[in-house]
N, C-alpha and C positions, 0 to 999 in steps of 0.2 A: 615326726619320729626323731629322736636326741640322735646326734653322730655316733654313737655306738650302741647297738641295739643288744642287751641279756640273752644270751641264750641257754637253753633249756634241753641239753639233748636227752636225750630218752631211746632207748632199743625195742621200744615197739608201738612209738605214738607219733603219730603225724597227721597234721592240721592242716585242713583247707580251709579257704577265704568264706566268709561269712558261716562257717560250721562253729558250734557250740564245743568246747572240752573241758567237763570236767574234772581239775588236779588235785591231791595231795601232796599238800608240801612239806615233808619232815628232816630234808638232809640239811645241817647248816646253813652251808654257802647258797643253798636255794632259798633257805629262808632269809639271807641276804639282799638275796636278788630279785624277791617280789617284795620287800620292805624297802628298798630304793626305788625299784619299779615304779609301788604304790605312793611314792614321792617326791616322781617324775611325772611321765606322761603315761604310765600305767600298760608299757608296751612291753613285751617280750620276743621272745624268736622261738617258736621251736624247732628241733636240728634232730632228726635221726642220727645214731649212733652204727657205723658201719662196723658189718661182721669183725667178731676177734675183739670188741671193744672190753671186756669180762675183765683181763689183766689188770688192764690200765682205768676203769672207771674212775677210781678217785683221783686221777688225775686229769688229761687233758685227752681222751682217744681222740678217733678219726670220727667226723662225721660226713656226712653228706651235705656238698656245697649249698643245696639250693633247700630251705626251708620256706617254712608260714609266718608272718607276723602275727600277734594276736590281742587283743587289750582289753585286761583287767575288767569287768562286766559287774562280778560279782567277789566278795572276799571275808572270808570268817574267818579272824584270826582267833585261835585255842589259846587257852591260859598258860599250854608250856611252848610255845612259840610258833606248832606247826599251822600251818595255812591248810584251808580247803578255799581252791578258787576256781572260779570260772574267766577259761579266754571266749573270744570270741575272734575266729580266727578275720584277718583284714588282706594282708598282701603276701606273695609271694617276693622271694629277694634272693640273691646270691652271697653268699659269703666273700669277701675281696680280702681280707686280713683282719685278723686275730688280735685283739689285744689282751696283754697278759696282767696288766696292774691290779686285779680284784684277784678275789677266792672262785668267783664264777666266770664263764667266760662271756666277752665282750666281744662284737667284729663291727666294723665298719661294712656294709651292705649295700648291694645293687640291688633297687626294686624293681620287679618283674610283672609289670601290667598285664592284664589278659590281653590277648591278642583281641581285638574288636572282629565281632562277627559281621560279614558282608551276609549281603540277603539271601545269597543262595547257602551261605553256611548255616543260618537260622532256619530255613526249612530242613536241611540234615539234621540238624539238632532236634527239631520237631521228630523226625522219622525214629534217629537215636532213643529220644527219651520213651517213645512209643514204645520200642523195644525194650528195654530194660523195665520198663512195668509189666511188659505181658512175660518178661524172662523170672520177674520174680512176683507175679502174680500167685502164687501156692503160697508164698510165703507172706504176701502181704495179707490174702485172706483168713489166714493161721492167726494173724497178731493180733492183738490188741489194742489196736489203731484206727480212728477215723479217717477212711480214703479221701474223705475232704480234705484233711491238712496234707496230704503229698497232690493231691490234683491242686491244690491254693499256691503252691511251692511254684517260683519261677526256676526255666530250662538248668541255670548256672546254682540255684540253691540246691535243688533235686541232685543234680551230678555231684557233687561235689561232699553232700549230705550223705550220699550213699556210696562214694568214693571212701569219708570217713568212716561211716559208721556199720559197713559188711564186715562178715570174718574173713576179710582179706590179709594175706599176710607183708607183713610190714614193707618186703619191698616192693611188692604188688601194691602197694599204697602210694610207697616213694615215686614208684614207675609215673605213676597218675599226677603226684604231684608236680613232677617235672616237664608235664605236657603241656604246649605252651598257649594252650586255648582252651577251650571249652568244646567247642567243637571234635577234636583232637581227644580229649581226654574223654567223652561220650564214647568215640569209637572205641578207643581205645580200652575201657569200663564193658561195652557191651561185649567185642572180642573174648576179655577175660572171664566174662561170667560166662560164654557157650563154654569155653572151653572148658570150667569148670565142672559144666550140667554133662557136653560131654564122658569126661573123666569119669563124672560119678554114674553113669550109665553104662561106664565098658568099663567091668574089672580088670585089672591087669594094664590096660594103656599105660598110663603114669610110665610102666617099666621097658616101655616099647624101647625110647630111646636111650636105655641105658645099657 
């Protein structure tokens, strides 16, 4: 990865490690920053944009420190410059400082390894993943999908796959992405979908605590 890594923030997309995203790319400075990308090492960042960000889009808002690396997999450049591309998300990293020299933004980053699973963590995870299939087992049967390719899926592609790609909302996504294992972010996945299944079985909850 080049010392300053492109980031890409967005207000409602966030990328996990070895998960697929496919982008549109039509705003200038981004079409910028995946034609440099794509002339470097084909790596990007993507960075949620924390609430309130609306004001200030075209300039620099807030984001959320800890994003996804991702790298350029696929890329159709269009005849009037925009991109459609595919990341393929690779590492977690911390934002450490900002640099302002381009039109897009730039930071220098702390990469953030999964935590390595000890043996007794990979039976949880086992236990985890079990659960999250039979929690959205009505929904898997519904789709239009071969249960071979999520049973071929290993424990970290499955989590993380469906970390990405549920209608969770975005900080419900960020929460996950910031867990600092695998292990951790299963519970943590499985937690949020009872409570969901909950919710949607007792009208009214939602306003309990409010």
């Amino acid at each position: 990865m080049s010392d300053l890594l492109p980031l890409f923030p967005l207000p409602n997309v966030v990328l996990f490690p070895n998960v697929f995203l496919p982008l549109h790319v039509f705003e200038d400075r981004y079409r910028e920053m995946v034609a440099d990308a794509l002339d470097a090492d084909r790596m990007i960042g993507m960075v949620l944009l924390r609430p309130g960000w609306e004001p200030e889009y075209d300039g620099r808002p807030a984001v959320y420190r800890i994003g996804c690396s991702g790298v350029i997999t696929h890329v159709d450049r269009l005849d009037d410059g925009r991109f459609n591309i595919v990341l393929r998300g690779v590492e977690r990293f911390r934002i450490l400082e900002e640099d302002q020299a381009r039109r897009y933004r730039r930071a220098n980053v702390e990469l953030l390894p999964e935590c390595a699973l000890a043996p007794q963590d990979r039976h949880i995870v086992k236990n985890r993943r079990a659960k999250l299939e039979s929690l959205l087992s009505p929904a898997i049967g519904t789709a239009e999908t071969d249960p071979r390719t999520t049973a071929a899926m290993s424990d970290e592609d499955l989590v993380n796959a469906l970390a990405q790609y549920l209608a969770l909302e975005p900080l419900e996504k960020q929460a996950l992405l910031e867990r600092p294992g695998l292990r951790s972010r299963a519970e943590s996945l499985v937690e949020l979908l009872e409570m969901k299944i909950m919710m949607a079985r007792t009208p009214g909850l939602s306003n309990v605590a409010h």
